[in-house]
DOTORFI-165878 format. One line per field, with one value per residue (C-alpha): residue number from 1; x, y, z. Coordinates in Angstrom, 1 decimal. Layout:
REM residues N
resi <- c(NUM|...)
x <- c(X|...)
y <- c(Y|...)
z <- c(Z|...)
REM end
This chain:
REM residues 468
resi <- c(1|2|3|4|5|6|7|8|9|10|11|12|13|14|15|16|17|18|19|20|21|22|23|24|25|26|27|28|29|30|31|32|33|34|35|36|37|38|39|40|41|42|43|44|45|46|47|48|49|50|51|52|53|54|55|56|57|58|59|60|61|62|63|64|65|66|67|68|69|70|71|72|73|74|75|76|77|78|79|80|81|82|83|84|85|86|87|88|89|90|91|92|93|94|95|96|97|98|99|100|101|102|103|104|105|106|107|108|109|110|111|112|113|114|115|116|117|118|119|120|121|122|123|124|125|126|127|128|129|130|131|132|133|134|135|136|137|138|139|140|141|142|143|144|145|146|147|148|149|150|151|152|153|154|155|156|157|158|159|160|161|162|163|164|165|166|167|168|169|170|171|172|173|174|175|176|177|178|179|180|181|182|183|184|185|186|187|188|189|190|191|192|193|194|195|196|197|198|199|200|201|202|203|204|205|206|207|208|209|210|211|212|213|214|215|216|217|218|219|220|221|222|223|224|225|226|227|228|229|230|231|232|233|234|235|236|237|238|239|240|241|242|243|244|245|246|247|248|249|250|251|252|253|254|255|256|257|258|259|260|261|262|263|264|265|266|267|268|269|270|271|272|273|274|275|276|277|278|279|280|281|282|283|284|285|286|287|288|289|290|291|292|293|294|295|296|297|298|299|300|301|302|303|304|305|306|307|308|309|310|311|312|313|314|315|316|317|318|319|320|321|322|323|324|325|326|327|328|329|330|331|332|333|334|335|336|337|338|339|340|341|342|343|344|345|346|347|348|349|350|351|352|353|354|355|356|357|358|359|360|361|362|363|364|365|366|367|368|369|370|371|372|373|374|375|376|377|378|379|380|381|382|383|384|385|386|387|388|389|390|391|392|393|394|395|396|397|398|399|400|401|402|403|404|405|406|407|408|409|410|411|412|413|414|415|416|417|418|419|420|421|422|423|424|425|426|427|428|429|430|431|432|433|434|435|436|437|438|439|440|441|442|443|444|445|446|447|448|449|450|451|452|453|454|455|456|457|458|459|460|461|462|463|464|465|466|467|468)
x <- c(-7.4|-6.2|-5.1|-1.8|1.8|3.6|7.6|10.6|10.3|7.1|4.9|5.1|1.5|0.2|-2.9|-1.7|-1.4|2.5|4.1|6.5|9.2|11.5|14.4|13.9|16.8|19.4|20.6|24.0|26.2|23.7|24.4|28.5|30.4|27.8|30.3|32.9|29.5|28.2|31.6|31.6|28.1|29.3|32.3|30.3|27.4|29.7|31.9|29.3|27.9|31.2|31.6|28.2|29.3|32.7|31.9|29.8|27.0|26.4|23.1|21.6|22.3|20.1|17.8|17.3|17.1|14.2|12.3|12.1|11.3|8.9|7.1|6.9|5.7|2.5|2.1|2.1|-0.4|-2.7|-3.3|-7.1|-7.6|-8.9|-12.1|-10.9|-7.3|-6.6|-8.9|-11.4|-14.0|-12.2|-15.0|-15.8|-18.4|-15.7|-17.4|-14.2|-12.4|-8.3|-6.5|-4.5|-1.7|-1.2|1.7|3.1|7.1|6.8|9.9|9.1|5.8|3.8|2.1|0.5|0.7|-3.3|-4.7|-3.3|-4.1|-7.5|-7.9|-6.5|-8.9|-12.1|-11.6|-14.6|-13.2|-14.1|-12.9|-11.6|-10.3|-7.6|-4.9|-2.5|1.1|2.7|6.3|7.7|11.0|12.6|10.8|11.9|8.4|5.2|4.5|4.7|2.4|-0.2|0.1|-0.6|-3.7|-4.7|-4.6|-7.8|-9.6|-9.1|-8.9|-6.7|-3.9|-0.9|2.6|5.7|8.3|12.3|14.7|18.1|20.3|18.3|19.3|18.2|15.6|12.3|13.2|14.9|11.5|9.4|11.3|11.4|7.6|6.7|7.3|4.3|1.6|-1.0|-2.1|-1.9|-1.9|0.7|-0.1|2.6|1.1|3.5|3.1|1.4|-1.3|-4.6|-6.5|-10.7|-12.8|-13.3|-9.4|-8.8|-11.7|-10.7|-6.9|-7.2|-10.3|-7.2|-5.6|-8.0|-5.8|-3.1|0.1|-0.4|2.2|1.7|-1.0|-0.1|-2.5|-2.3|-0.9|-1.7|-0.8|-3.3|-5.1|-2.8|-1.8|-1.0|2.8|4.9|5.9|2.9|1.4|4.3|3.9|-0.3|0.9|3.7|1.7|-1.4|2.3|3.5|0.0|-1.0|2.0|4.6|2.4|-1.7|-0.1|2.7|0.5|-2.0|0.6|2.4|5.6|6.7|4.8|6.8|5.6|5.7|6.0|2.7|-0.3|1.4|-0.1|2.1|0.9|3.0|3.7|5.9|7.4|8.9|9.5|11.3|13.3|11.5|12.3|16.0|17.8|20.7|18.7|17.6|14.1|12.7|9.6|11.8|13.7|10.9|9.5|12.3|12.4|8.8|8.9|11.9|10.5|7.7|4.7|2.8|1.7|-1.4|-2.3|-4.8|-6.1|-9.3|-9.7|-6.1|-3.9|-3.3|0.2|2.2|4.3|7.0|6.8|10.4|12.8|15.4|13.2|12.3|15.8|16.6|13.8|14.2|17.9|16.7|14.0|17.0|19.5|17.8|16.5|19.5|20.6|18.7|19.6|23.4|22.4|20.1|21.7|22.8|19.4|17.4|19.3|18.9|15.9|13.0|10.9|9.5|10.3|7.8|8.7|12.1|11.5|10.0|12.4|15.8|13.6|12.4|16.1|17.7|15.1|14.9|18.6|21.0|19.4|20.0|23.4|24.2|22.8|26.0|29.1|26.3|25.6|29.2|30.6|28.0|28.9|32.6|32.0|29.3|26.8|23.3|23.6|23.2|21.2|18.2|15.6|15.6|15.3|12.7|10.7|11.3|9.8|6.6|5.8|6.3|4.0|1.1|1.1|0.2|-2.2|-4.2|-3.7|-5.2|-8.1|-8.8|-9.0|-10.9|-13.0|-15.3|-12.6|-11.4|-9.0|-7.2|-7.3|-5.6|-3.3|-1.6|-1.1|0.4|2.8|3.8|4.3|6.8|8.5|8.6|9.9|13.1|14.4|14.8|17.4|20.0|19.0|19.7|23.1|24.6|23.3|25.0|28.3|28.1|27.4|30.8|32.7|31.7|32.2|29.2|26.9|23.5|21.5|18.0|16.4|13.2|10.6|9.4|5.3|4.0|0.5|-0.8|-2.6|-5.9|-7.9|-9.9|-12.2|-12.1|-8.9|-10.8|-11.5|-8.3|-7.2|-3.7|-3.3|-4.9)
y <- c(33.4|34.7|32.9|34.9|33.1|34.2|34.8|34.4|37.4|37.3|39.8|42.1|42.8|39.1|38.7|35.6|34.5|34.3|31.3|30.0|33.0|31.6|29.5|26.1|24.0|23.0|19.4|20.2|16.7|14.2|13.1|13.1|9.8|7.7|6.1|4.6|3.9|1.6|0.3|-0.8|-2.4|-4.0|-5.9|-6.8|-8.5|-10.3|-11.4|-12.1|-14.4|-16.2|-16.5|-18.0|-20.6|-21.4|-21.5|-24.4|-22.7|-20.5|-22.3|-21.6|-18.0|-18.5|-20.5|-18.4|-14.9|-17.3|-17.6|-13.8|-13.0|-15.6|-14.4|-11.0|-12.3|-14.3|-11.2|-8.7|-11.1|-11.9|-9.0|-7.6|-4.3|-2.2|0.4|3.9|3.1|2.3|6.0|3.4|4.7|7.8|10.5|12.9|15.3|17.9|21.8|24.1|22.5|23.1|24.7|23.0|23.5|21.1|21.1|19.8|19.6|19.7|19.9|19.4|17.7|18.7|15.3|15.5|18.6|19.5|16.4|16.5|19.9|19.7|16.6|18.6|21.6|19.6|18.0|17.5|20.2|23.5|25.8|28.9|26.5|24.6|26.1|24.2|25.3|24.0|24.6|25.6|23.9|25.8|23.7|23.5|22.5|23.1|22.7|27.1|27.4|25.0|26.2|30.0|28.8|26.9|29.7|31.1|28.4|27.5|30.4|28.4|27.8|29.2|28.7|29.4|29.9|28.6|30.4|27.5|26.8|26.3|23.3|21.1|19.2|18.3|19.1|22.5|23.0|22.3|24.2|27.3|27.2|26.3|30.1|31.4|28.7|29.4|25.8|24.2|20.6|20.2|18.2|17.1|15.2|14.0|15.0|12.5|11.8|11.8|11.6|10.7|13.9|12.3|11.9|15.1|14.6|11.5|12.3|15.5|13.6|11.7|14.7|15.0|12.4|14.9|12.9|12.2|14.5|13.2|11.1|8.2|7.5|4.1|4.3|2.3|2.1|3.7|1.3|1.2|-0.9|-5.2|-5.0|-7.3|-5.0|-2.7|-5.6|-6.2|-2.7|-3.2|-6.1|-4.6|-1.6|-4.0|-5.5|-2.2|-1.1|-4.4|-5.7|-2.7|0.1|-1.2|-4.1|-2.4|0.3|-1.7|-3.9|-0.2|-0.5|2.2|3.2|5.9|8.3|7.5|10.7|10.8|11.3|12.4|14.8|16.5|18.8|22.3|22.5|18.7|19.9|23.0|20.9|18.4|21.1|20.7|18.1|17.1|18.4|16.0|12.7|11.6|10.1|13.4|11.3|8.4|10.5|12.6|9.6|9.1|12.6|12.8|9.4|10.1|14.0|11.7|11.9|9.1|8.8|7.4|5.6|5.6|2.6|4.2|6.1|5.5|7.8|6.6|7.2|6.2|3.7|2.6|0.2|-0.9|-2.9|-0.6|2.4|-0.1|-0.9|3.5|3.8|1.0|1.6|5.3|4.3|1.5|4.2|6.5|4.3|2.9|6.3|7.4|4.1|5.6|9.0|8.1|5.2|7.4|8.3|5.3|3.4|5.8|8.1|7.4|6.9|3.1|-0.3|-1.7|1.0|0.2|-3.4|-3.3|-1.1|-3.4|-6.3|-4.6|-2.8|-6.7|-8.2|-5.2|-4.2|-6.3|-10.2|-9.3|-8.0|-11.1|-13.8|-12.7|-14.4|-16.9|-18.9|-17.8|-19.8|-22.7|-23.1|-23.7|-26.1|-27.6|-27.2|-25.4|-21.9|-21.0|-18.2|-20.3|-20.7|-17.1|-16.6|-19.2|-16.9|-13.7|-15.2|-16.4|-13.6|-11.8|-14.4|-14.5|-10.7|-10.4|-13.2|-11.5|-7.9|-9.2|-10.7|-7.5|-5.4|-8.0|-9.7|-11.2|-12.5|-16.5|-16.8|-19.1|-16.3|-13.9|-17.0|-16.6|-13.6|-13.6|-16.6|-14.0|-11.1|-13.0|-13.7|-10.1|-9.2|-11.2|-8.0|-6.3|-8.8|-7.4|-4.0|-4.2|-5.9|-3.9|-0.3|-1.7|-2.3|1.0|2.9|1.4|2.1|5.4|8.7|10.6|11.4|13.6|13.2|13.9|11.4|12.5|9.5|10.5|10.5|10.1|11.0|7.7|6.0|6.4|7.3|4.3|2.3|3.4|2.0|0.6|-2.3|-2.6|-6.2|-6.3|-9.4|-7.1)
z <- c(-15.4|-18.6|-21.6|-22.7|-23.5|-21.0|-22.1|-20.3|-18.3|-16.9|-17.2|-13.5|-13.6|-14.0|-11.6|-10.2|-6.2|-6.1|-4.8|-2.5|-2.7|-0.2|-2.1|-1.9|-0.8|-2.4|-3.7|-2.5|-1.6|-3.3|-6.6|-5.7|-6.1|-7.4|-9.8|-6.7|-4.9|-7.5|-8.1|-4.4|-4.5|-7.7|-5.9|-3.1|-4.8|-7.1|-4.4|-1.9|-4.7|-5.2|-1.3|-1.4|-3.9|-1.7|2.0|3.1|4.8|1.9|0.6|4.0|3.8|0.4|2.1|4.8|2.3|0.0|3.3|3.9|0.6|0.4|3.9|2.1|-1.3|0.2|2.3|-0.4|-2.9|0.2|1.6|0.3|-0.9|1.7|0.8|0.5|0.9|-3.0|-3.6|-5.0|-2.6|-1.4|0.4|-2.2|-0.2|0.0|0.0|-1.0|-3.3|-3.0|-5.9|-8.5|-10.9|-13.3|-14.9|-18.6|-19.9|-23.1|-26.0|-29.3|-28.8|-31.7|-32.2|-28.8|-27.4|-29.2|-27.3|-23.6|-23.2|-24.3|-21.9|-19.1|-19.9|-19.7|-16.3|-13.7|-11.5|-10.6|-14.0|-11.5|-9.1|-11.0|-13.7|-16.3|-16.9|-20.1|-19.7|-23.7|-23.2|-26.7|-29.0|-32.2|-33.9|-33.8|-30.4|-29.8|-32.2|-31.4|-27.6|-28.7|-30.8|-27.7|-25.5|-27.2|-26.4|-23.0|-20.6|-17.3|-20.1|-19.4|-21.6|-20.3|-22.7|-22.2|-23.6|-25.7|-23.0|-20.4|-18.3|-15.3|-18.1|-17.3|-14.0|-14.5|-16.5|-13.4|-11.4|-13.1|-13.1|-9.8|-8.2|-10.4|-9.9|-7.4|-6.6|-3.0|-4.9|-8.1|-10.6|-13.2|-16.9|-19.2|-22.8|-24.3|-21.4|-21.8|-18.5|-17.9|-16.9|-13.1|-12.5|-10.9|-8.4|-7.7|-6.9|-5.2|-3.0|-1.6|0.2|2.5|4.6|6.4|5.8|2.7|0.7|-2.8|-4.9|-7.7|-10.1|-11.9|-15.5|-18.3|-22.4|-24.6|-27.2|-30.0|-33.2|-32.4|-31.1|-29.4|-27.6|-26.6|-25.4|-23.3|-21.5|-20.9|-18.7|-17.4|-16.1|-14.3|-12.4|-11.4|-10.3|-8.5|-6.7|-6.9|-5.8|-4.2|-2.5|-1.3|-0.1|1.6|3.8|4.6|2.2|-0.3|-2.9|-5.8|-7.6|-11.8|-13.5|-15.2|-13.4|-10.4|-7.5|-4.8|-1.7|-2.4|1.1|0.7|-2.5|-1.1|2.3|-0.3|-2.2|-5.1|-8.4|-8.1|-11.1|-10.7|-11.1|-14.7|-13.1|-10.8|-9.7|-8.3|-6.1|-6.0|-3.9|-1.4|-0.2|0.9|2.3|4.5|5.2|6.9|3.9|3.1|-1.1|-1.6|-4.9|-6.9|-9.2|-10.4|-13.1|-14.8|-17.0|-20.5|-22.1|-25.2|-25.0|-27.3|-30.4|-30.9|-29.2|-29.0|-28.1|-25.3|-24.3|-24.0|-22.0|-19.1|-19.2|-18.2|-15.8|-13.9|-13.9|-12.3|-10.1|-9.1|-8.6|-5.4|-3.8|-4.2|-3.2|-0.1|1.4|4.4|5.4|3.7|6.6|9.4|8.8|12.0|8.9|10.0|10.1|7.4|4.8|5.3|5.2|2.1|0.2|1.3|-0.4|-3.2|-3.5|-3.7|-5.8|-8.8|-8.8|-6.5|-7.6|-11.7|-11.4|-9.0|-11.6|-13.7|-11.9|-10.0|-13.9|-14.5|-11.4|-11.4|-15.3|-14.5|-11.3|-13.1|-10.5|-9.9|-9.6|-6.2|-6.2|-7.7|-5.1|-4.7|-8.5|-8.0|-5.5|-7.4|-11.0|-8.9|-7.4|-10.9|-11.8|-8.6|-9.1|-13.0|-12.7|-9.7|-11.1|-14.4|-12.5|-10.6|-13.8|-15.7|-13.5|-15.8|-18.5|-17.9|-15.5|-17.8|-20.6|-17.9|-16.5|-20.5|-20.4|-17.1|-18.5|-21.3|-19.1|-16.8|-20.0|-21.3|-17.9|-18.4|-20.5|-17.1|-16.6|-19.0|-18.9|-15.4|-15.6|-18.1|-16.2|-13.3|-15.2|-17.1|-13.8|-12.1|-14.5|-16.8|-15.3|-14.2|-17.2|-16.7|-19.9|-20.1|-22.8|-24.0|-25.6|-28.8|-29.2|-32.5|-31.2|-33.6|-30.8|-30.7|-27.6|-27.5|-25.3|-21.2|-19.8|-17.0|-19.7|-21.8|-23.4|-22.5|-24.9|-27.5)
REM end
């Protein structure tokens, strides 16, 4: 591999394997109506909640929905991890190693651009069996710069430049690259990662299993200054590892792709069509098209990806009112085939519960304290609140003590008491996406997070303090 900056129009003569050159299909139908969808689901929750309160049977509808969810909660925190299915003791004897592109979106990234690509260009990995892409999204910094000098150095960089105006985002960025990558497994980085020399090993190790289309490697904040709200995140992340993607995989439910750190066979993307340049969160709905094309994603909780995260509130409050939209948004897309798609009755178990408790319970706490307030009575919708906050609860407790198995478990039983509470920002965040998406006409923004590149790289993340 060479180390040139490739322009625009590439370069005819380029040495490199070409890819898939058949078009890959179209997103043609999804992403139409999504505001009279969510204005729909919006009138049923809220008045299925207020039906609840009204008919007499209503609190044994509530009853009976705790029950499930409770069945499912103790099923999801009991469940042990189970060798080699978390990639913690994945079979690494392989001979031929398969290629790999990794690839980085990067617009105006100066501050970090230096250190992920060095990380990414000193992996454990055969040097003529992997290459990294850094897409050049028309930055208007230093990032071009810094990516030419870079070159030099590592000989499987490759920049590719895009010229104002081009569209489609992050995603349109991906997309553009993905004909002139040679690898059989993609890999996508965010900016500011910076990934452990073993990770690539360790994820690609994975796809040794034959329906597995696509890899997810636990993510957690870099070591960084004491903040509120960093320290917020570091728990957030051991929930969203724990509960939300190993449990979930080990009991057969859905586990998503995150963005950063992610791994997809070439032969799913393609199969998939590629990263969905109507969505404003690509790996979400990334996620849903290879588990209803019939791939499984694996996940991996050893060695993690580090990444910034934010240090205000209202940075905060961009950021998860990006991540809810977007996820909202492939419920409203892929409701036809979520329901209908031969794609198992566990997966889609798991998603209706997960779907109720992360988007459909928050919106419905709104006219349930509403209504209870004005017939002065317990809202009605408690016990499954009740369920919901414990298992929030169980599963940052039990994450805590799996990454720090030798710190107090009354040390790690604090934290988990202040991570439950930290949570509770999902509640408005979620409410007021909901609202906005009824009622605002369609809006595709890509929202970039600014990195500052100010963290430092720390201790292994393996070991992080999340109360630090």
């Amino acid at each position: 591999m060479g180390n040139d900056v490739w322009p625009v129009e590439v370069d005819k003569g380029m040495a490199l394997k070409p890819g898939p050159t058949a078009p890959l299909p179209t997103f043609e139908g999804y992403g139409q109506g999504r505001r009279r969808k969510a204005a729909l689901v919006l009138v049923l929750v809220w008045g299925g909640t207020l039906a609840l309160h009204l008919i007499s049977w209503g609190i044994w509808v509530v009853l009976g929905l705790t029950t499930l969810m409770g069945w499912h909660a103790v099923r999801l925190l009991w469940v042990r991890r189970t060798p080699g299915k978390d990639g913690t003791s994945a079979e690494l004897g392989l001979i031929d190693w398969p290629s790999v592109t990794l690839l980085v979106a990067a617009k105006n990234e100066e501050a970090v651009i230096g250190r992920v690509v060095e990380s990414l260009c000193q992996l454990d990995y055969p040097r003529d069996a992997y290459e990294l892409w850094v897409v050049d999204d028309n930055s208007s910094d230093r990032t071009g710069t810094i990516l030419t000098e870079l070159t030099q150095r590592y000989p499987q960089l490759r920049v590719w430049q895009r010229p104002a105006g081009a569209t489609g985002g992050k995603s349109g960025a991906l997309n553009e690259i993905l004909a002139h990558t040679v690898g059989d497994i993609i890999g996508v980085f965010d900016a500011d990662a910076q990934a452990p020399p073993e990770l690539l090993r360790q994820a690609v190790a994975q796809f040794t299993q034959p329906r597995v289309g696509a890899v997810q490697v636990r993510k957690a904040i870099a070591p960084g200054p004491a903040n509120l709200w960093l320290r917020g995140q570091r728990v957030e992340m051991v929930l969203d590892a724990f509960l939300l993607q190993q449990q979930r995989h080990q009991v057969g439910g859905v586990v998503e792709l995150r963005g950063n750190g992610q791994f997809v066979r070439r032969s799913a993307l393609v199969q998939a069509g590629g990263w969905n340049e109507e969505t404003i969160t690509d790996d979400l709905d990334l996620s849903f098209r290879l588990h209803l094309d019939g791939w499984d994603i694996a996940f991996l909780y050893e060695p993690p990806v580090l990444e910034e995260g934010v240090t205000t509130a209202v940075s905060l409050w961009h950021q998860r009112n990006r991540w809810a939209e977007g996820g909202y948004q492939r419920y409203l897309d892929y409701w036809w085939p979520l329901l209908h798609w031969p794609w198992g009755f566990w997966k889609r178990f798991d998603l209706c519960l997960f779907c109720l408790t992360q988007y459909l319970l928050p919106v419905a706490l709104l006219p349930d304290w509403l209504f209870a307030t004005v017939r002065g009575r317990p809202p009605v919708l408690w016990p499954v609140t009740s369920v919901t906050v414990l298992m929030s609860l169980a599963g940052l407790w039990l994450g805590l003590r799996q990454l720090r198995p030798r710190r107090p478990a009354w040390q790690d039983l604090g934290d988990a008491l202040f991570g439950t509470v930290y949570m509770l920002h999902w509640l408005p965040v979620m409410i007021s996406m909901t609202l906005r998406v009824a009622v605002r006409p369609k809006r595709l923004r890509w929202v970039k997070t600014i990195h500052h590149g100010s963290l430092s790289q720390g201790p292994s993340p393996s070991a992080e303090t999340p109360s630090a």
